[in-house]
Structure formats: structure tokens, C-alpha cells
N, C-alpha and C positions, 0 to 999 in steps of 0.2 A: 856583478860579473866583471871578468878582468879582461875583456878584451880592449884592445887595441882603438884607440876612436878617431875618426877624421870631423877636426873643427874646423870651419869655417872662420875667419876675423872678422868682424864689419867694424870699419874706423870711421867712426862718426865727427861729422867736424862741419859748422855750421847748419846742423841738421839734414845733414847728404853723408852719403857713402864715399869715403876717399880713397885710393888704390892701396896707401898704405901708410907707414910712422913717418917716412922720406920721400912720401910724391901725395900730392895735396889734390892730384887732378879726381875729378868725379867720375864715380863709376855708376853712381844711383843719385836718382833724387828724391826714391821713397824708399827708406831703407828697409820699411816693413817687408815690403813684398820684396825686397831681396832676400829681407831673414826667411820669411816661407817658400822661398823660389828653392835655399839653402835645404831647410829640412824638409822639404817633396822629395829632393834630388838624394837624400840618402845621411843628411850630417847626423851624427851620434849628438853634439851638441855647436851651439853658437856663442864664439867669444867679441864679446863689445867693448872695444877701446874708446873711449871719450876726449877726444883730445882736444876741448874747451880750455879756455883759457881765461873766459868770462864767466860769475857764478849764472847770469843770466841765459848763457847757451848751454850751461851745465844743467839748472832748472828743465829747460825746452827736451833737451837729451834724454833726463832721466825720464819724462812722458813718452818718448820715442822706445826706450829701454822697457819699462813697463808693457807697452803695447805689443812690442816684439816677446818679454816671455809670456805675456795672455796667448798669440795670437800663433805662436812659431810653429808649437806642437813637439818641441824640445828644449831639454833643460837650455838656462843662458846663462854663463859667467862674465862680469862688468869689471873694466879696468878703467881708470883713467880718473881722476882729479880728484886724487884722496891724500887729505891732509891731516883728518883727524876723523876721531869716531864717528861722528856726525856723520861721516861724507860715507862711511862705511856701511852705516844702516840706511842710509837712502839707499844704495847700490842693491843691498838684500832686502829692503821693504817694496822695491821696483820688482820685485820677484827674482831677482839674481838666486843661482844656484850657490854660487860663490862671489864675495870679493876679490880679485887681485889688487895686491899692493906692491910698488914698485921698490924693491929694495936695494936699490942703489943711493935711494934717496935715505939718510941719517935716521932723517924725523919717521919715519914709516917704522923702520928695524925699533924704534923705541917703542910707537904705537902697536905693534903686533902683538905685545903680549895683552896688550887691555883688550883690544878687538876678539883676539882669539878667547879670553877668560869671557867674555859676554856674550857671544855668536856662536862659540862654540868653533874647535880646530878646524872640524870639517866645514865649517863653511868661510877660511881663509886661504886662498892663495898667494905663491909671493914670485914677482918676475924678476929675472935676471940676467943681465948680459956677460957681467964676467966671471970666471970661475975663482977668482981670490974671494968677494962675496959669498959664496955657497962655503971655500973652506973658509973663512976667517969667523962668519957669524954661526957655522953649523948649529953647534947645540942650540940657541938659538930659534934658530930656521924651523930642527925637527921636532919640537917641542911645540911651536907655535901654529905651523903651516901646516896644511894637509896635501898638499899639490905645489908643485915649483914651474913656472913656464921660462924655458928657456928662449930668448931671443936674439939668439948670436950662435948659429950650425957650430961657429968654430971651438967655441969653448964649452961646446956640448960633453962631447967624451970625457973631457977632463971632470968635468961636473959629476957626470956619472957614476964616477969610480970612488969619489967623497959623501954621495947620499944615499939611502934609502927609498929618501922619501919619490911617490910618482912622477915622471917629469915629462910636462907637455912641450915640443920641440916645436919652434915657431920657423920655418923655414922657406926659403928660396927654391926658384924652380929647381930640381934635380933631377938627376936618372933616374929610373923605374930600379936601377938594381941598387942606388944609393937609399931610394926608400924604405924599398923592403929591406936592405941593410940596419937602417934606422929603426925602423918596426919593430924587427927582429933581438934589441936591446932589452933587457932583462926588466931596468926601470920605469922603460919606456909608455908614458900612459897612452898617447894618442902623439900624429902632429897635424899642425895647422897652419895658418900663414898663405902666404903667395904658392905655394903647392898646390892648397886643398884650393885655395878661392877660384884660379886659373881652370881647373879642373871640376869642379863641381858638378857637371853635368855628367861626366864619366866616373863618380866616387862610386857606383854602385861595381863599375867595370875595377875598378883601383881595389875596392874592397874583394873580390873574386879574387884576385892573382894574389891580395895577401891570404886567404884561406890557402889557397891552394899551394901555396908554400909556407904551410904552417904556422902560418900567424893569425892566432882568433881574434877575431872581427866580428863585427854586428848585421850578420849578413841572414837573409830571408832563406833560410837551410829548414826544410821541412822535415819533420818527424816518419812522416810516411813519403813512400814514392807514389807516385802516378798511378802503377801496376796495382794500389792495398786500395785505389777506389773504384765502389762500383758506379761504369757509366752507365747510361740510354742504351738503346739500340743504334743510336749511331756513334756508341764509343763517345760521347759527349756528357759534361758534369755541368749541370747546372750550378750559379751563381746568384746569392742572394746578397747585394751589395748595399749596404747600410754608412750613413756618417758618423762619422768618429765619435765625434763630442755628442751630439746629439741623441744617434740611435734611429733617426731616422730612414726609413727603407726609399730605398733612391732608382733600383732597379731591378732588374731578373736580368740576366745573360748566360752563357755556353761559354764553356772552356774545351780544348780539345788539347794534347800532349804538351803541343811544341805551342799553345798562348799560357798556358800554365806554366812552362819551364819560360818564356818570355818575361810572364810577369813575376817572376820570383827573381831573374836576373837583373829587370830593368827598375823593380818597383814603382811600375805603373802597371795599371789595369790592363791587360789585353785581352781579347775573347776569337771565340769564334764566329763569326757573320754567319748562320744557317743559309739565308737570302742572300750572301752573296758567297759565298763557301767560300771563306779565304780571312784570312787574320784581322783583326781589328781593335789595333791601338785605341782606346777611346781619348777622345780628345784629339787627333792628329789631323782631321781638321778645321775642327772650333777651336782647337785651345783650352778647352773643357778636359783636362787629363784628371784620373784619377790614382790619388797619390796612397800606395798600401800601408797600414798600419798594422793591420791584423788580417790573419787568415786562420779559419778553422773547416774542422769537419763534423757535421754530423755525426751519432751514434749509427747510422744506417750506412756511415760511408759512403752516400749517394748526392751528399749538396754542399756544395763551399757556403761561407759567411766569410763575407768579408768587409772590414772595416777600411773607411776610406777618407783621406780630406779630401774634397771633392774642390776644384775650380769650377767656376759658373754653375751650368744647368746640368744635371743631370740627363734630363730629358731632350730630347729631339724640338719638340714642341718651345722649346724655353722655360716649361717649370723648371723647379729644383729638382720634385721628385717624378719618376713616373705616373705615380698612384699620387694625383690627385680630382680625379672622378667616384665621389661617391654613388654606389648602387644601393645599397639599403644602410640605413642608422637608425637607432636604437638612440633615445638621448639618455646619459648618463653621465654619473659625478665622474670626473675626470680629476685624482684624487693625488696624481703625480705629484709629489713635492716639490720637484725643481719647475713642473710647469706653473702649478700653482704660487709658488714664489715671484716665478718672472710675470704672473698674471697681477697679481696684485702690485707689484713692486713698479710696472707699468701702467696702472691703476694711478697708483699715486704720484709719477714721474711726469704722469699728463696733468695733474690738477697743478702742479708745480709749472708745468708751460702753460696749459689752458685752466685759469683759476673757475671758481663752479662757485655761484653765489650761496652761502651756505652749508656750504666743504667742511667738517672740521678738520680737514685735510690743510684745507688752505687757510684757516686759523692758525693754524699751527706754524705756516711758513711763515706770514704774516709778522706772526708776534716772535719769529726770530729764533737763534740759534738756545739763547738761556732758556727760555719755557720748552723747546723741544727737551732740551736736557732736563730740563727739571721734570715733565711726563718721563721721558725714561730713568728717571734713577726711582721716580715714586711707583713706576710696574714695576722694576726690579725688585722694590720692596714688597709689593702685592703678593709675586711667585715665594718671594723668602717666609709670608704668613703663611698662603697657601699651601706650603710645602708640609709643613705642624700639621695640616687639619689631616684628618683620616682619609674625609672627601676625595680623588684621585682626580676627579672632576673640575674642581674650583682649580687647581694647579693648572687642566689646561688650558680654560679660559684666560687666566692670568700670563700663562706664556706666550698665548695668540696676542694678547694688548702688545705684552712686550716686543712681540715679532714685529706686530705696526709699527711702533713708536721707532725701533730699531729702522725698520727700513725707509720712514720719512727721515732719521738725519743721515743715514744712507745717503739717499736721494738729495740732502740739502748737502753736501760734503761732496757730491758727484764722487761715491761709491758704488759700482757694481758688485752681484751674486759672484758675476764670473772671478770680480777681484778676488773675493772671501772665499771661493771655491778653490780659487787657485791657489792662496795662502793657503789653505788648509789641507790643502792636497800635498804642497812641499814639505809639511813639518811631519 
């Protein structure tokens, strides 16, 4: 999609949040929960400046870096303490969506092409403040870069009018009609900076007035109106509200025109209060806000779905979900992959903290990093004979060993599913 994106920056610097490149004061002291405070309140994506200076706060950072794109629930591009390819694949193995690399600096404009021929274009950026940089190295730039962020308003336009290629504008507070001026730019990919951070809790309001003056944005613009669903009898749409990642059902609620057209604007959950006939933010106040991801309709036109990161509890009570009182169960294999995965792989993560005399679990930890490995490369071989035999059978025994073995050095490496899920979701 080509719209228009509003990034947030978080400048990371002795593992805090700092206001910016030129002011060191703290804004955060858990940047996590600024990076998800960022994507609840509406960010397209989150860019992360490193500005370490020790490889050891760089170490510490990239843990920090990692956690925020598991945990953000949008894409994350990483800038800051790249010297060579090494520093480039930490940056994308942290789950970056892209590297930026600072091309004011010589050694960077040499390394671009190696990064870019290994990683692949699109997932290189390159920052700039002056505009002699963009012309003098273009060919260069466009060959190697897929994105350029601009960090200097002034030498923006001139930039402009020498590349192509998309260009994220990192800027200073400005007027509402200087923005949508800037928006409104041909090459323009998104901006970011002390604009969007200042403002974050109004991007969903910022995103409105750029649609509505024709700049496409990533705004919660429904397919149907209000009027194509069928309500209740009292003109009311029920709501079945579920967690994102999960899938889990979290609650029932009522929508009625004006918490509907509320929560498409504000992207939080609002509903209607039956019991108290009157609007109701959830969360407003616990704190408990639910943050929209997705919204659907029914084939019957009569029930929302809607996907949510949810803060805290769901429930009144303090569960997470509503529904958690069972009335009748049936026992049954519970055949879910991803649960059975986290089942077993928790299985094994506790014989790893609580050892169990007789584990071959904890033989395995036991005797160390090389015999783990050497069990995994001799299943690998098993699936490879397995695979010959006609049997279909003997293959998936062979893959279930290999899956153990895999997720004890998983677990001995402090690997998670969610790591491997998430890799495997960006590529």
C-alpha cells in the first residue's frame, strides 16, 4: 500500500528513551511500553535510533530492539552503531524490518553495497542530512537503498527533486498546514521525529485531516457504513471481541452509531453501556483500553469481530477473558499446533529450571551444548532415511524426535516459538 505513514522515533540511549539526537533528557524508562503505547495510539511503524557508544550498551539495546519488534504489533526499522555487516545483521536478526545506515559517514556509502547484495535492497535504508550526499552519491543510493530518511526539514525539497527513491522526513514541531504540505509530496513516504512523538496520542486525529484532504493514510475507513448492518431491536450491533495474537474470546459488548463511528476514529474500543445507556470507552477507568486491530462483519450483517491488543484484564472481575467459568466439557485432544508447541516447549523449559531425576530431558542439558547438537543432526538424518521409505508413517515419527531435540536447544539458546514465528512471518 502506498500510503502516507506516521513513525514514531524511540532514541535509545543507556537503555531509556531520550527526547532526541540533540537532548539526552529521559522521556521513558521502559521503552517497551512506549514502543506499544506508540502502536495502540495508531503508528504505521516504529523507528529505533541506538545511540550507544559502547559495544556493550549496543549488546543490551539490541535485547531491548528485539523485544519491542516481538512485542510492538508493528513493523520496526533500527538505526544507530553500524559499522560494518556484522552490525547490519544484528539489526535485521533483532527482527528489524529494515536497517538504516548513516550515509554521511564514507565507510557506510562503501558498505551499502555488500549489505544491500546479502539482505537484499529492501531491507536497506540510508539517513541523510545534506542534500549534496543524495546528489553526489545517487546512482549509488538508488541502486543500493530502498528508503532514504531524511533528518534536516531544510534540505528536504532539494532532496526531493534529485531522487526517486521513497523518502521518510524526520522533522521538528510544525504547523498542521506545513504537514499536510509535506505529506502532500510526491516521494514522500511517511514523517516522523518530534512531530509524530509530541503528538502520538492525537495520530489517529492527524491521520483524519490527512485523508480528508487527500492524502492516503492507514486510517480505519470501513467498507460498509453503519446503515448495510443489521441491528437488534434496539438498533444495537453486538460485539464479539477477541486478542490479536492469540484468538482468544475476551468479551460480548453493544455498539450503537455514534461508539461505532467513536471507535473507528479513536482506535479504541468503545461500546454502548445497555445498564447504563450512555457510551463506554472501555478502559477509561482501569486503564484496561482496548487497542483495534481488526474489525469484521459477519455474513448475516448482524455481529462485529473484532481483533484487539487488549491492556490488562479484559474482565470486570480481573480475568483476562470473560469466559472463564466452565458449564459443561467434554475432554478432548486439543490438537492446536501452536498450543501444543508452547505445551511441550514449556514442558521442557521447566525441566531446564526444575531438573526431574531421570528426564532424558535433563540428560540432555546436562551433557551440554555438543551432544544436544549431535541428537539433532543424527534426527535430521533419521527424517532424511525416513523420507525413501514408502511408509508416510516412519517420516512422522522422525520429525516429532527432530521437533524435541530442536526445541531443547531452542530452550538451551533461550529461543522462543514467538522468536521463530516472528522470523518467519517477516520473510
Amino acid at each position: 500500500m502506498d500510503y502516507k505513514k506516521f513513525i514514531p522515533c524511540i532514541y535509545l540511549e543507556n537503555g531509556n528513551a531520550v527526547k532526541g539526537l540533540q537532548d539526552n533528557s529521559v522521556i521513558s524508562m521502559n521503552p517497551l511500553e512506549l514502543a506499544i503505547s506508540y502502536s495502540d495510539n495508531g503508528a504505521d511503524e516504529i523507528m529505533i535510533m541506538d545511540l550507544s557508544t559502547q559495544d556493550t550498551e549496543h549488546e543490551a539495546h539490541l535485547h531491548l530492539i528485539k523485544e519491542i519488534a516481538q512485542r510492538a504489533g508493528v513493523p520496526v526499522i533500527g538505526a544507530g552503531h553500524i559499522n560494518r555487516m556484522e552490525d547490519v545483521k544484528k539489526i535485521l536478526y533483532a527482527g528489524c524490518k529494515k536497517a538504516i545506515l548513516n550515509l554521511s559517514k564514507d565507510s557506510n556509502l562503501e558498505l551499502i553495497q555488500e549489505v544491500s547484495s546479502k539482505f537484499g535492497q529492501d531491507k536497506i535504508a540510508g539517513a541523510f542530512r545534506e542534500f549534496k550526499t543524495i546528489k553526489v552519491y545517487k546512482k549509488l543510493i538508488e541502486q543500493y537503498v530502498s528508503e532514504l530518511i531524511s533528518l534536516d526539514e531544510l534540505s528536504l525539497k532539494e532532496s526531493l527533486a534529485v531522487t526517486e527513491l521513497p523518502v521518510l522526513a524526520v522533522l521538528p514541531q510544525i504547523s498542521l498546514d506545513k504537514m499536510l504540505s509535506i505529506l502532500s509530496m510526491k516521494n514522500i513516504s511517511g514523517i516522523s521525529g518530534e512531530l509524530v512523538n509530541e503528538n502520538m496520542k492525537e495520530i489517529n486525529s492527524l491521520k483524519k485531516l490527512s485523508s480528508e484532504n487527500g492524502i492516503l493514510v492507514n486510517t480505519f475507513e470501513p467498507q460498509l457504513k453503519w446503515e448495510d448492518f443489521k441491528k437488534n431491536s434496539d438498533g444495537l450491533l453486538p460485539v464479539v471481541v477477541q486478542d490479536y495474537k492469540t484468538a482468544q474470546v475476551l468479551m460480548v459488548a453493544y455498539m450503537n452509531r455514534e461508539s461505532y463511528e467513536m471507535t473507528l476514529e479513536t482506535g479504541k474500543m468503545t461500546y454502548y453501556s445497555r445498564s447504563r445507556q450512555e457510551l463506554w470507552l472501555k478502559g477509561s477507568t482501569s486503564g484496561h483500553f482496548q487497542y483495534v486491530k481488526s474489525l469484521s462483519i459477519d455474513c448475516d450483517l448482524d455481529t462485529l469481530l473484532a481483533k484487539v491488543s487488549q491492556i490488562g484484564a479484559a474482565c470486570h472481575t480481573g480475568n483476562y477473558s470473560c469466559f472463564f467459568t466452565d458449564l459443561v466439557k467434554k475432554e478432548y485432544d486439543d490438537t492446536n499446533p501452536n498450543k501444543v508447541f508452547e505445551d511441550v516447549f514449556g514442558v521442557i523449559k521447566d525441566r531446564k529450571i526444575h531438573p526431574k531425576e531421570g528426564s532424558y530431558t535433563n540428560y540432555l542439558f546436562d551433557k551440554g551444548i555438543d551432544k544436544i547438537l549431535k541428537k539433532l543432526g543424527e534426527e535430521a538424518t533419521e527424517i532424511v532415511i525416513a523420507a525413501k521409505n514408502p511408509n508416510s508413517e516412519e517420516i512422522k515419527y522422525e520429525i516429532s524426535d527432530f521437533l524435541y531435540h530442536m526445541m531443547v536447544l531452542m530452550a538451551e539458546k533461550g529461543i522462543s516459538w514467538e522468536d521463530i514465528t516472528t522470523e518467519l512471518a517477516q520473510r
